[in-house]
C-alpha positions in Angstrom: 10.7 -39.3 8.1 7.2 -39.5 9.1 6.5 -42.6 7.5 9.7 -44.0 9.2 8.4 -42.7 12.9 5.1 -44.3 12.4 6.7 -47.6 10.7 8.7 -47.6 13.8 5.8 -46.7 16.2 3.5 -50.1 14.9 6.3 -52.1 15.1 7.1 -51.4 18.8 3.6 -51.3 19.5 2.6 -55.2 20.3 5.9 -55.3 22.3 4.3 -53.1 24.9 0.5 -54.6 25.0 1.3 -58.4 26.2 1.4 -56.9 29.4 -1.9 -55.6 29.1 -5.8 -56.8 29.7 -7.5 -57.4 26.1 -9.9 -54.4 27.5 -6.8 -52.3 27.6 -5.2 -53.3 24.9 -8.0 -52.1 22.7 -8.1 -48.9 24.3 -4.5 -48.2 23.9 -4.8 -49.3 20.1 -7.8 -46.6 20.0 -6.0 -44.1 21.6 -2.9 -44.6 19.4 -4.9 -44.9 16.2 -6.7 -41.4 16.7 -3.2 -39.7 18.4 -2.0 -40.6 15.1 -5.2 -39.2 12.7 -4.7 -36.2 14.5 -1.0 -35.8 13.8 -1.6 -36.6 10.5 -1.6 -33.1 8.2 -5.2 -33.5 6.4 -6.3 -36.9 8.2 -10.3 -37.1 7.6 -10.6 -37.0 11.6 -8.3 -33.9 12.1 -10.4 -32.0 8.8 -13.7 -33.1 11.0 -12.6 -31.7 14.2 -9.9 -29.1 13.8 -8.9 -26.7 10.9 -6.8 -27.9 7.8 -6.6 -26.7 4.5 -6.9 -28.6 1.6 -6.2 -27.7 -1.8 -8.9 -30.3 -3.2 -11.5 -28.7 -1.2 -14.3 -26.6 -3.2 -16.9 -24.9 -3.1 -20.7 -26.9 -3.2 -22.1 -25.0 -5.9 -25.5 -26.7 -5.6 -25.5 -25.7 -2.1 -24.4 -22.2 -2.3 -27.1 -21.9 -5.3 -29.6 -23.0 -3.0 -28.5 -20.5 -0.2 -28.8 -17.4 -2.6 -32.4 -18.2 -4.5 -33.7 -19.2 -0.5 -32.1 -16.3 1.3 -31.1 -13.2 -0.9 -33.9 -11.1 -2.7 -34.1 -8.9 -5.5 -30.5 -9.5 -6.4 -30.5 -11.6 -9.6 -28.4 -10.2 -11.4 -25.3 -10.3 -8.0 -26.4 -14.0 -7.5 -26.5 -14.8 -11.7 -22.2 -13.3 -11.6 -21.1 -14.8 -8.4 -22.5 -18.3 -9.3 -20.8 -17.9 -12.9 -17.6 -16.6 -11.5 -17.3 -19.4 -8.3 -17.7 -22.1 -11.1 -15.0 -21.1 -13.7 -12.3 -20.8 -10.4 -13.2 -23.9 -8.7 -13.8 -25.9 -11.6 -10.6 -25.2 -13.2 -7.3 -27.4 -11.1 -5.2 -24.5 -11.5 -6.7 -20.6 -12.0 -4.1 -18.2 -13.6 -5.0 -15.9 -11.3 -7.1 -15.0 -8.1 -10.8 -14.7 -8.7 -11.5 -11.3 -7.5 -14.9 -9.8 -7.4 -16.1 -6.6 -6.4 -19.8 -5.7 -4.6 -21.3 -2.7 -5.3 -25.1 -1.3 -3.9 -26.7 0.6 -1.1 -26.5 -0.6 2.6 -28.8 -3.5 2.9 -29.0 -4.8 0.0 -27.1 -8.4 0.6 -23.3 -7.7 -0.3 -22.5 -8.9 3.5 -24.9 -11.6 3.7 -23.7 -13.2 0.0 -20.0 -12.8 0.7 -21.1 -15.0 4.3 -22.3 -17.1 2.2 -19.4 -18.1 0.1 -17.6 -18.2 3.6 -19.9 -20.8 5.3 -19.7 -23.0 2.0 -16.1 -22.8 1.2 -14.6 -26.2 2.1 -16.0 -29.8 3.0 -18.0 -31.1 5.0 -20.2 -27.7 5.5 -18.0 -26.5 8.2 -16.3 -22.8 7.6 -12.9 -23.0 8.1 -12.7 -19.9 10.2 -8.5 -19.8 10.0 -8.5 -19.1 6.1 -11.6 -17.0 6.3 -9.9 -13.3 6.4 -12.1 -10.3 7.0 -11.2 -6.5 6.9 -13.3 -3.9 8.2 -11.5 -0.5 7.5 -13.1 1.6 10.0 -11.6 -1.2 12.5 -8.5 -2.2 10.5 -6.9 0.9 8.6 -8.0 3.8 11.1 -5.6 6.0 10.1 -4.7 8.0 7.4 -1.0 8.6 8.5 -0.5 4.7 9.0 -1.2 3.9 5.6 2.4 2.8 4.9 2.5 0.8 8.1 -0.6 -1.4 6.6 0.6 -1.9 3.5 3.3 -3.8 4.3 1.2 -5.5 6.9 -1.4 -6.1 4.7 1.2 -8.2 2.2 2.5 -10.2 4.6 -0.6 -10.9 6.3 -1.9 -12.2 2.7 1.2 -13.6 1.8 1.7 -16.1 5.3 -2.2 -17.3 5.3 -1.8 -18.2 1.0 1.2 -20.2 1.8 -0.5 -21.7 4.5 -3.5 -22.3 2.5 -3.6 -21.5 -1.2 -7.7 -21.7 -0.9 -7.5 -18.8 1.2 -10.4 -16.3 1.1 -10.2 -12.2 1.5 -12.7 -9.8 2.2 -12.9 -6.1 2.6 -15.9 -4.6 4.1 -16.3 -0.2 4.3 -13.8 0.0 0.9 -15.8 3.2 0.6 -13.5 4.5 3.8 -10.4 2.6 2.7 -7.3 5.3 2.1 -6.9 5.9 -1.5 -3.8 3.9 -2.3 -3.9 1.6 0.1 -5.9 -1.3 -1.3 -3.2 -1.2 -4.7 -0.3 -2.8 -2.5 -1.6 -6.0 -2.8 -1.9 -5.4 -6.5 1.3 -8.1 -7.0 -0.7 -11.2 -5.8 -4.0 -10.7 -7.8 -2.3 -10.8 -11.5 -1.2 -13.1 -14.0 1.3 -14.8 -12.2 2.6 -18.6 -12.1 4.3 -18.1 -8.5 5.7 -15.0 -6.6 8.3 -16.0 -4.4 7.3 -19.4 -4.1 3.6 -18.7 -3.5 1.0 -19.7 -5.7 -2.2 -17.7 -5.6 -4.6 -18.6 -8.3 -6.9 -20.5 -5.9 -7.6 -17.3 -3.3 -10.4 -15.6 -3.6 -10.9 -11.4 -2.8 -14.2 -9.9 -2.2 -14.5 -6.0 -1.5 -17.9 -4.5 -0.3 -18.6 -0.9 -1.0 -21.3 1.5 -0.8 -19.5 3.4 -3.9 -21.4 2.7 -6.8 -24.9 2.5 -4.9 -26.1 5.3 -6.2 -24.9 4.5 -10.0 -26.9 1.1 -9.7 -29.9 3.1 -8.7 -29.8 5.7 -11.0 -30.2 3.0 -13.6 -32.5 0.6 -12.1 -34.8 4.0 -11.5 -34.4 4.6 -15.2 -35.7 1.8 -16.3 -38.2 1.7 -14.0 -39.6 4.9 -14.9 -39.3 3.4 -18.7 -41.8 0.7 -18.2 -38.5 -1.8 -18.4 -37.9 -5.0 -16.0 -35.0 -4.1 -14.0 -34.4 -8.1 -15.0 -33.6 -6.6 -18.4 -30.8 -4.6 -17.7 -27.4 -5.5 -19.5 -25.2 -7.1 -16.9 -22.2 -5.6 -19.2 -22.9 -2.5 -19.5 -23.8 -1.7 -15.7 -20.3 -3.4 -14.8 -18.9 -0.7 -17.4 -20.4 2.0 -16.0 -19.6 0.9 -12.1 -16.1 0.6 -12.6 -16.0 4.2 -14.3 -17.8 5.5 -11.2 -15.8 3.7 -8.7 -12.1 5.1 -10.2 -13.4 8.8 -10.6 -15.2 8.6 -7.3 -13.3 10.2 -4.0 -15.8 8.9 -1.6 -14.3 5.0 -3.0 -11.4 2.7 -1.9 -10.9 2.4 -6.0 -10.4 6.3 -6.5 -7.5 6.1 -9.4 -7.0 2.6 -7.9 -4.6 0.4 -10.2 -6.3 -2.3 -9.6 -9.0 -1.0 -12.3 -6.4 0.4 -14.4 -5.2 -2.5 -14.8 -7.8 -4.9 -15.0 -7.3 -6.7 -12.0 -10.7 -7.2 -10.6 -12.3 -9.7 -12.5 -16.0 -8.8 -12.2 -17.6 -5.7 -10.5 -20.8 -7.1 -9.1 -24.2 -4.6 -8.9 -26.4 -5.1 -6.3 -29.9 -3.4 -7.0 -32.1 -1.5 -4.5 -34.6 -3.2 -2.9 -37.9 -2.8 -4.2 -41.1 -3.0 -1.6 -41.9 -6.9 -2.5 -37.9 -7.7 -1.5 -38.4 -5.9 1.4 -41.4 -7.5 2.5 -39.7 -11.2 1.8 -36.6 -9.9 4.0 -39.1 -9.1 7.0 -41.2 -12.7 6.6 -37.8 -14.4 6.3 -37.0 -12.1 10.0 -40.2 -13.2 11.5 -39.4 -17.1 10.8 -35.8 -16.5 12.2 -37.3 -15.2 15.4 -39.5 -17.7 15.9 -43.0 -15.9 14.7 -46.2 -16.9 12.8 -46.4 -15.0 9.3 -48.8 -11.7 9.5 -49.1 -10.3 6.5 -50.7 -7.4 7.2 -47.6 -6.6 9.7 -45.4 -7.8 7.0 -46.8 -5.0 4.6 -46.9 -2.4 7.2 -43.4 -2.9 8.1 -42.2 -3.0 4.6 -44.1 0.2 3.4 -42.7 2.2 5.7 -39.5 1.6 5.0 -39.9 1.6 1.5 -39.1 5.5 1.0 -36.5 6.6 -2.3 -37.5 8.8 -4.0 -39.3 10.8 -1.7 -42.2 10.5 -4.9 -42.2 7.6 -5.8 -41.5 5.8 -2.8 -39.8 2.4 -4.7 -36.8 1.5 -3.1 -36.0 1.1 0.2 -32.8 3.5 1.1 -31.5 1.3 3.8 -32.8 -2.4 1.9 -33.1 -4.8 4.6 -30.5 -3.4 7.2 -32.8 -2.5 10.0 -35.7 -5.3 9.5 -34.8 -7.4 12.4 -34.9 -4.2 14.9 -38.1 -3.4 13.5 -39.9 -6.8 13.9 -38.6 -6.9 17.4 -39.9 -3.6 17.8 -43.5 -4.7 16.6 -43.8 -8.1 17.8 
């Protein structure tokens, strides 16, 4: 049918232009020729200046790459999972199921900043697609306790409409720490190993959850082999995602308490974030003094980092907030 209207449309075109000035006539032709890139579903022009989803579209790994090693510190091991886990979904033309990946570490320590990251980089042309971008905060989202079964069914649909609108569709949860216990399991259905569910196909969407839960594990263990002369570069990827998930289902205080979603294997990789040591923290605040327009001073650089710098209260390695409050305290100093 829409071949036929625009079949129709050229071929009643030239019988209107005679009347027109050769100046006008090109106009009109324009005019027609972008009317009808914008009408077009995924016409370059419309992808370019609007929002459209296409199934093609991936993410730049090179790019993304690039954006971690330049921007996120300390974090090897989160950025060495992510990258592995964005290439085996968008590299394969049709994923049995979603990719679903899990951030676990302190506040501050990048889970926001790499999961904005994946957002800004997500489809072509280097402009996010803001419509199929889908954030949840849980403080803001799922304030109530005695709505729970109100935003489960909510939550479904909401998933289900915006993956039929665009399978490359991605999720995130931010706070799961305050997420009800049982909530987060109703969207269990659309994150296993299924060839369609009702006609939806949703092997190509992606779901990210941020928690705090877990922080305290990572640390623990980085401390330990800290205090063992070990590079925190050596810990085993494997057995830290073990020991996180274990944490995370027997933990109260996380959106994952006896969640199903571990029981049954449904998040693909639970990613650690590791505290920040003193020399991340001083690259987070020479990084802030760029973005706000000021010359490097490292002697401001180290003071700033030092003093926040403060777990244990001994040792003073880590910094209990990371990088959370860096830009407040450059402002503050400058």
């Amino acid at each position: 049918m829409k071949l036929m209207n625009a079949a129709v449309f050229f071929i009643l075109v030239p019988t209107f232009t005679p009347a027109l000035d050769p100046l006008s006539t090109s106009v009109f032709m324009g005019g027609a020729a972008v009317a009808w890139q914008l009408l077009s579903p995924h016409s370059w022009l419309k992808c370019s200046l609007l929002e459209c989803c296409n199934m093609e579209d991936t993410l730049n790994l090179s790019v993304i790459k690039m954006h971690l090693d330049r921007k996120v510190f300390g974090q090897h091991l989160a950025v060495q999972i992510v990258l592995r886990a964005l290439s085996a979904n968008t590299h394969s033309k049709r994923p049995r199921k979603p990719l679903v990946m899990s951030f676990h570490g302190w506040t501050g320590t990048g889970k926001t900043f790499v999961s904005s990251i994946i957002a800004e980089n997500l489809y072509q042309l280097n402009i996010p697609r803001q419509r199929f971008v889908h954030h949840f905060n849980t403080v803001l989202h799922f304030p109530h306790l005695s709505h729970v079964h109100l935003y489960k069914e909510q939550l479904q649909n909401w998933i289900r409409g915006n993956v039929s609108a665009c399978p490359r569709s991605l999720f995130i949860f931010s706070e799961m720490d305050q997420m009800p216990h049982g909530l987060i399991d109703s969207i269990m259905p659309f994150l296993g190993y299924h060839e369609e569910i009702d006609g939806v196909y949703y092997g190509k969407a992606i779901f990210i959850f941020l928690n705090n839960a877990g922080g305290d594990k990572v640390a623990e263990i980085a401390l330990d082999y800290w205090r063992r002369q070990k590079r925190r570069e050596d810990i085993p990827v494997k057995k830290l995602q073990y020991l996180l998930s274990e944490d995370i289902f027997s933990n109260r205080d996380s959106g994952f308490f006896h969640s199903q979603l571990i029981q049954k294997n449904l998040i693909d990789y639970f990613i650690p974030f590791l505290p920040l040591e003193y020399k991340h923290v001083k690259e987070c605040v020479r990084q802030e003094l760029h973005v706000q327009g000021h010359p490097e001073d490292e002697d401001l650089i180290a003071e700033i980092a030092l003093a926040m710098t403060d777990y244990p209260s001994k040792e003073r390695l880590y910094s209990s907030k990371g990088c959370k409050t860096v830009a407040s305290r450059v402002s503050l100093s400058i």
